[in-house]
C-alpha positions as CSV (number, residue, x, y, z in Angstrom):
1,X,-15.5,-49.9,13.6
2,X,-15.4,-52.3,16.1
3,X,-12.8,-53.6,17.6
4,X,-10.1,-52.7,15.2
5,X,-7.2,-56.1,16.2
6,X,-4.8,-56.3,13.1
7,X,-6.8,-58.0,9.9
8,X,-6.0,-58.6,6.3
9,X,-8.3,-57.5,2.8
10,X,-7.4,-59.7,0.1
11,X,-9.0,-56.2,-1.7
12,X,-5.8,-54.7,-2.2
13,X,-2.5,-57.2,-1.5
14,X,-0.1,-57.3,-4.0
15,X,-1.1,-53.8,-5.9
16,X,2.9,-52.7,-5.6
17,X,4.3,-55.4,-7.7
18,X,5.8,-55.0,-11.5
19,X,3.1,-53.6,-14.0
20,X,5.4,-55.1,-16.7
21,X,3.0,-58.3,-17.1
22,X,0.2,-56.1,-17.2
23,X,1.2,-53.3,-19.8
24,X,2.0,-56.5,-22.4
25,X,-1.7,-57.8,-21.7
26,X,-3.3,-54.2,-22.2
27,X,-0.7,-53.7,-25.5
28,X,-2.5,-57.1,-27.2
29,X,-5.7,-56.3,-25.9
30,X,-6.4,-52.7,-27.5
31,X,-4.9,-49.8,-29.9
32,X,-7.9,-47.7,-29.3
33,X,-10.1,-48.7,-26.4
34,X,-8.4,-45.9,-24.2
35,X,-9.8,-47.1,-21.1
36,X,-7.8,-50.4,-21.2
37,X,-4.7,-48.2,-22.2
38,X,-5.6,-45.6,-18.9
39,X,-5.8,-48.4,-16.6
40,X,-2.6,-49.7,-17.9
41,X,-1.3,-46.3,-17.1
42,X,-2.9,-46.3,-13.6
43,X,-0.9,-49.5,-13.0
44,X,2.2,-48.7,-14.2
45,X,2.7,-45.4,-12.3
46,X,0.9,-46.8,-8.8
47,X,2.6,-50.5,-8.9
48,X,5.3,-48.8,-9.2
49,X,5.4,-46.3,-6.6
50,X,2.7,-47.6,-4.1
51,X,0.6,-49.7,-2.6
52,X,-3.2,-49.0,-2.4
53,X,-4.3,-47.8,1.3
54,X,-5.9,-50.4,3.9
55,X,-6.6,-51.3,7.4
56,X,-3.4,-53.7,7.2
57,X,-0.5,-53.7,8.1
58,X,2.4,-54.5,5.4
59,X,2.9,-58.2,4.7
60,X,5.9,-59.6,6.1
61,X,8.9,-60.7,4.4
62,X,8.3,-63.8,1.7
63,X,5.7,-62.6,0.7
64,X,4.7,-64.6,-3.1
65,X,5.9,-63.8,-6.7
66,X,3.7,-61.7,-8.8
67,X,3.6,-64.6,-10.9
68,X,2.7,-66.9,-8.6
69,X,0.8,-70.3,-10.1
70,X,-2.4,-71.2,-8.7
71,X,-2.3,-75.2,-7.4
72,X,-3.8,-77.5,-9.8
73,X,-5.2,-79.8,-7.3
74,X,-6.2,-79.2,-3.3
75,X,-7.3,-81.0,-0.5
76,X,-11.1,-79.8,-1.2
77,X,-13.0,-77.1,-2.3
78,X,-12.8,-75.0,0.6
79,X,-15.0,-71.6,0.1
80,X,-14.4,-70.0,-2.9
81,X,-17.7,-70.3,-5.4
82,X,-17.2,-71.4,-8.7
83,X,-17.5,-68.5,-11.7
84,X,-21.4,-68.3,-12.9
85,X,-21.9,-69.4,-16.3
86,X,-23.3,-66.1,-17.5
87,X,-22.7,-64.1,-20.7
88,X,-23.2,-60.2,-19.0
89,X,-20.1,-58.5,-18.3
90,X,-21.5,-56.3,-15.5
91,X,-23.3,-59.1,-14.2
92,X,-19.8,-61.2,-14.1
93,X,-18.0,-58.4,-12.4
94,X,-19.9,-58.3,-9.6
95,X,-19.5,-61.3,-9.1
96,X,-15.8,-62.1,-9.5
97,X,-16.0,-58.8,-7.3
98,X,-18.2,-60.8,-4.2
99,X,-15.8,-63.7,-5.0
100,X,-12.1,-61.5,-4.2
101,X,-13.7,-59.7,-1.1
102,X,-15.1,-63.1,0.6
103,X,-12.7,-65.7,1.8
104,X,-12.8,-68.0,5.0
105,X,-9.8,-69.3,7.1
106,X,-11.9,-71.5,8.8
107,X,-12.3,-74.0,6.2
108,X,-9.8,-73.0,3.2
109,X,-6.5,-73.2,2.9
110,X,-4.0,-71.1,0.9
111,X,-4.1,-73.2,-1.6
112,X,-7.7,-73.9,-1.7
113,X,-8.1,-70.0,-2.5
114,X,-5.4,-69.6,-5.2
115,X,-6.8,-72.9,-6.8
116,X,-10.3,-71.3,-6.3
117,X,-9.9,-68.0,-7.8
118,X,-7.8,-69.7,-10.6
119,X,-11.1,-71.0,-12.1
120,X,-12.8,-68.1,-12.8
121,X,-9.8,-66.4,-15.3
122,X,-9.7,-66.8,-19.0
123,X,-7.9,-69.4,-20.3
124,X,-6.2,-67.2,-22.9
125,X,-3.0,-66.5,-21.9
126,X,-2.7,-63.9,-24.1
127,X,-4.9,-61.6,-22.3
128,X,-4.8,-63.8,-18.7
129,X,-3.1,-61.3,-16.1
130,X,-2.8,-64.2,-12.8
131,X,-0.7,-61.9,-10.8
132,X,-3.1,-59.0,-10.1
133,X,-5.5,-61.8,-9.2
134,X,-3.0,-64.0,-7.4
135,X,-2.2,-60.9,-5.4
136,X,-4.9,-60.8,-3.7
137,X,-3.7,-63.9,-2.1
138,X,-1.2,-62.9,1.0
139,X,1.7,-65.0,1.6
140,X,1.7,-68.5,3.6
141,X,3.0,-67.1,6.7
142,X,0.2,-64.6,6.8
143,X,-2.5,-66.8,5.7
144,X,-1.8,-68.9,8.6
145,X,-1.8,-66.0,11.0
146,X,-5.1,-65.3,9.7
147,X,-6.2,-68.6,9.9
148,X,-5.2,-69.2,14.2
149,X,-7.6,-66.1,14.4
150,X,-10.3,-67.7,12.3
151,X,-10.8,-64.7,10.0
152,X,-13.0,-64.9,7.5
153,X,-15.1,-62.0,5.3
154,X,-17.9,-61.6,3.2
155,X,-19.0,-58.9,0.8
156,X,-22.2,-57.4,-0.6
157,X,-22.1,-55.6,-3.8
158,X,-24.1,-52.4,-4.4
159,X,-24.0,-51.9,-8.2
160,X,-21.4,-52.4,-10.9
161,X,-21.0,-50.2,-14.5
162,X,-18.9,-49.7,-17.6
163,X,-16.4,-46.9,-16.7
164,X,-17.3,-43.2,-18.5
165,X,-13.8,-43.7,-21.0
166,X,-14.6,-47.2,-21.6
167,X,-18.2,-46.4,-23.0
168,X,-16.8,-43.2,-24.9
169,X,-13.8,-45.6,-26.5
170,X,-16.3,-48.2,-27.2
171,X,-18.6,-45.6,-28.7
172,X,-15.9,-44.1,-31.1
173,X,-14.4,-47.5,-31.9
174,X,-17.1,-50.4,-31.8
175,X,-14.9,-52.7,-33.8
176,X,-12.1,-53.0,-31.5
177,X,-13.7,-54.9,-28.7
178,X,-14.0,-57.8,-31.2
179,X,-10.6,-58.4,-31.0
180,X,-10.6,-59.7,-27.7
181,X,-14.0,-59.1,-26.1
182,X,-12.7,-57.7,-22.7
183,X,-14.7,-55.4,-20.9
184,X,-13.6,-52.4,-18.3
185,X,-16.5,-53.0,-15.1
186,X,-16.3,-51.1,-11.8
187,X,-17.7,-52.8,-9.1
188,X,-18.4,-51.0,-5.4
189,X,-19.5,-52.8,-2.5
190,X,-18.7,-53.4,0.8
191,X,-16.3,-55.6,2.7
192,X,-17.3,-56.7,6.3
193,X,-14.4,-59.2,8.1
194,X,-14.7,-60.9,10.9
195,X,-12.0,-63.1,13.7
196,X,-12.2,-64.7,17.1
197,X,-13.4,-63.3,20.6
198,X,-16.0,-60.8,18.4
199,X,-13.5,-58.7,16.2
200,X,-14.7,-57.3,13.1
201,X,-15.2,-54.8,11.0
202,X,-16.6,-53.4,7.8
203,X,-15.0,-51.3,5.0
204,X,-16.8,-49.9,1.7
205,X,-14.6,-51.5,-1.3
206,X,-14.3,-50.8,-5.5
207,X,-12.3,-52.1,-8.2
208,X,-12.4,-52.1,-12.1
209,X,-12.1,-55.4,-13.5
210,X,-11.0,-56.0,-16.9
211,X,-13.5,-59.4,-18.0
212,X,-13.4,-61.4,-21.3
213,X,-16.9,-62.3,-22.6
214,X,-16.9,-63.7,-25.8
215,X,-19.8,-64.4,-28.0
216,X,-21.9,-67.6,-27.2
217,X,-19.2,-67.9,-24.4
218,X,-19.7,-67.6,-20.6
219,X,-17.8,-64.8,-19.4
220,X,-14.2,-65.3,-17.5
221,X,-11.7,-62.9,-15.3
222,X,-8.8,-61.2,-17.0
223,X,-7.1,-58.7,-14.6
224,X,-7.6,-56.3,-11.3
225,X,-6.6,-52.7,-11.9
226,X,-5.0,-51.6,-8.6
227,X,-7.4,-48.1,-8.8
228,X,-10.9,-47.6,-10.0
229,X,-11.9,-46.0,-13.2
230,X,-14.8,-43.3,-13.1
């Protein structure tokens, strides 16, 4: 990799905080579809214990509360894309996926990104999890480190699919995913940042994504889980 200066992934910030928020979501979600209930697991045991592994180092102190609100207005758009209006679950999980792993200093703000990434969740609150999304997001103090070095990333996604458990629940249980619509998707791809004076680098990245598309509804983000699901 080259030249390996300190950098930030917005991939994996914030995976250490309280899965309390998250179990609740999962709880009204499903009684059966065992993959929502396993990644629920997956969160409570690694939030609670660690952190997942990057090229980062740890944020510093003040860093933002899990439940951090998203800015209703900003200054501009900066360089988060809005959500496509699509109805596909895979399709939308790649790319919400594209969305989390690209961001850009150079021309977005903090705020711009929280209040970017804000607009592609559900606006149920029931099932809305903003923290595992908001965590993404490092704290001010951070951003702005990243920003005197003009970092910035893109991503490129190389295929997304319904988890193994999530098509087996589905299978046995078809009715349940009418109660709320939310689909498990894993997404891989790969990461490539870049700063200043030619740093850079690129990383391969995955995540499963828990997405609500409702009937004759465009599809909308509902949580990150911290691991991926087969």
């Amino acid at each position: 990799m080259k030249n390996r200066t300190p950098s930030f992934s917005l991939s994996s910030y914030g995976t250490g905080w309280s899965a309390n928020r998250r179990i609740a979501i999962v709880a009204a979600v499903v009684a059966v579809l065992l993959v929502i209930a396993g990644i629920a697991a997956v969160v409570t045991g690694s939030a609670n214990n660690q952190r997942a592994p990057d090229t980062a180092a740890p944020a510093p102190a003040g860093s933002p509360s899990a439940s951090e609100a998203a800015p209703e207005s900003s200054s501009g758009p900066g360089s988060v894309p809005k959500p496509p209006q699509i109805s596909d679950p895979v399709a939308y999980a790649k790319a919400a996926a594209q969305m989390l792993w690209s961001y850009d200093t150079r021309d977005t703000s903090r705020d711009q990104q929280l209040a970017g990434m804000r607009a592609w969740m559900t606006k149920e609150s029931t099932y809305a999890d903003w923290a595992s999304v908001s965590g993404q997001v490092p704290d001010p103090l951070l951003w702005s480190r990243m920003a005197d070095q003009d970092q910035h990333a893109s991503a490129s996604i190389t295929e997304g699919h319904y988890p193994s458990a999530f098509k087996q629940a589905l299978a046995e249980n078809p009715s349940e995913i009418t109660k709320a619509y939310i689909y498990a998707v894993t997404v891989t791809g790969k990461q490539t940042i870049a700063w200043n004076k030619g740093g850079g680098g690129a990383e391969e990245r995955a995540v499963t994504l828990a997405v609500q598309c409702r009937p004759s509804s465009d599809c909308s983000l509902v949580a990150i889980a911290p691991r991926v699901a087969p």
